[in-house]
C-alpha positions as a Markdown table, in Angstrom:
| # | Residue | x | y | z |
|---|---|---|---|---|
| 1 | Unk | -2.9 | 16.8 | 6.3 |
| 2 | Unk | -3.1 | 12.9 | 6.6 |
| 3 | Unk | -0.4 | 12.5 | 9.2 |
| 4 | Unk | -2.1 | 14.7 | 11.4 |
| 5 | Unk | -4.9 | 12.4 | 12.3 |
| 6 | Unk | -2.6 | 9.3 | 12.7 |
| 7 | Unk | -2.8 | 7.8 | 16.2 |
| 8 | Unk | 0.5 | 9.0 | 17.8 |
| 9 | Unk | 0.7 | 6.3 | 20.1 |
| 10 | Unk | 1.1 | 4.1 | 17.0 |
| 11 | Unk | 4.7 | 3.4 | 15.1 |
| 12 | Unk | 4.9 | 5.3 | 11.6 |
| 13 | Unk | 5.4 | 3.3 | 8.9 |
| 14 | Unk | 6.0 | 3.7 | 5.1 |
| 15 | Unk | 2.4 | 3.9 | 4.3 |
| 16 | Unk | 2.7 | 6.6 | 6.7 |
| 17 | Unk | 5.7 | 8.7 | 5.1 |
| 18 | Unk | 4.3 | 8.1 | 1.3 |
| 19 | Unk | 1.0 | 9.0 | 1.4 |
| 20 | Unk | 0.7 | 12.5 | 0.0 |
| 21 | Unk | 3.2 | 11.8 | -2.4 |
| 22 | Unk | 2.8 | 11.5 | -5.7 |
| 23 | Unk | 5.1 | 8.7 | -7.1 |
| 24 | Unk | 6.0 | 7.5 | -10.4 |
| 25 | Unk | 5.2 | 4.0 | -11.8 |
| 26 | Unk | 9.2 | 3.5 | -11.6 |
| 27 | Unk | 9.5 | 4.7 | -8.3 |
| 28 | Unk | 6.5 | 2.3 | -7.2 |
| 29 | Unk | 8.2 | -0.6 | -8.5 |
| 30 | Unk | 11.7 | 0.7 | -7.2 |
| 31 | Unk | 10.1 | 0.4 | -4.0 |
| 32 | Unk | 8.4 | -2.7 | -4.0 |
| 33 | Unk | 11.4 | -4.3 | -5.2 |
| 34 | Unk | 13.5 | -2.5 | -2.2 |
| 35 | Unk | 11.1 | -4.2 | 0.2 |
| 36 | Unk | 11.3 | -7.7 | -1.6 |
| 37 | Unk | 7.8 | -7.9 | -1.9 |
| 38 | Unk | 7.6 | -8.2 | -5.8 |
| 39 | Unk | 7.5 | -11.5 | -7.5 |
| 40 | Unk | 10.5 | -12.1 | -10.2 |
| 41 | Unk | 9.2 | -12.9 | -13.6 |
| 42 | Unk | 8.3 | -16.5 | -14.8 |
| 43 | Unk | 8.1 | -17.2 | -10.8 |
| 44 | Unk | 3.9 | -17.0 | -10.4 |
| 45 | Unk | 2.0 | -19.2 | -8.9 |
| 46 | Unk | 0.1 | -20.2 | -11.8 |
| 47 | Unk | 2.9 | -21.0 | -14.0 |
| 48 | Unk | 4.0 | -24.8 | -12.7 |
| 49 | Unk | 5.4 | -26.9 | -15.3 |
| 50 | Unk | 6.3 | -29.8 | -13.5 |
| 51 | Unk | 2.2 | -30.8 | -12.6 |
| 52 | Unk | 1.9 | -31.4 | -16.7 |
């Protein structure tokens, strides 16, 4: 098991709890969104329309 082998002297993170599981596509992007790490749509960083 992966979480075996982890140092204990460091902090667990979600990486950590996650990693044997097997997650959906929806759960992925439930938890991405949860975090705040996902970008909204229309927001990129290649989409400026003010520089044209």
């Amino acid at each position: 098991m992966a979480a075996q082998s982890i140092d204990s002297t460091r902090p667990r993170t979600l990486a950590d709890l996650y990693v044997d599981r097997d997650l959906t596509q929806a759960q992925v992007r439930r938890l991405v969104a949860l975090l705040g790490l996902s970008v909204p749509r229309g927001a990129t960083a290649g989409s400026d329309d003010k520089a044209a």
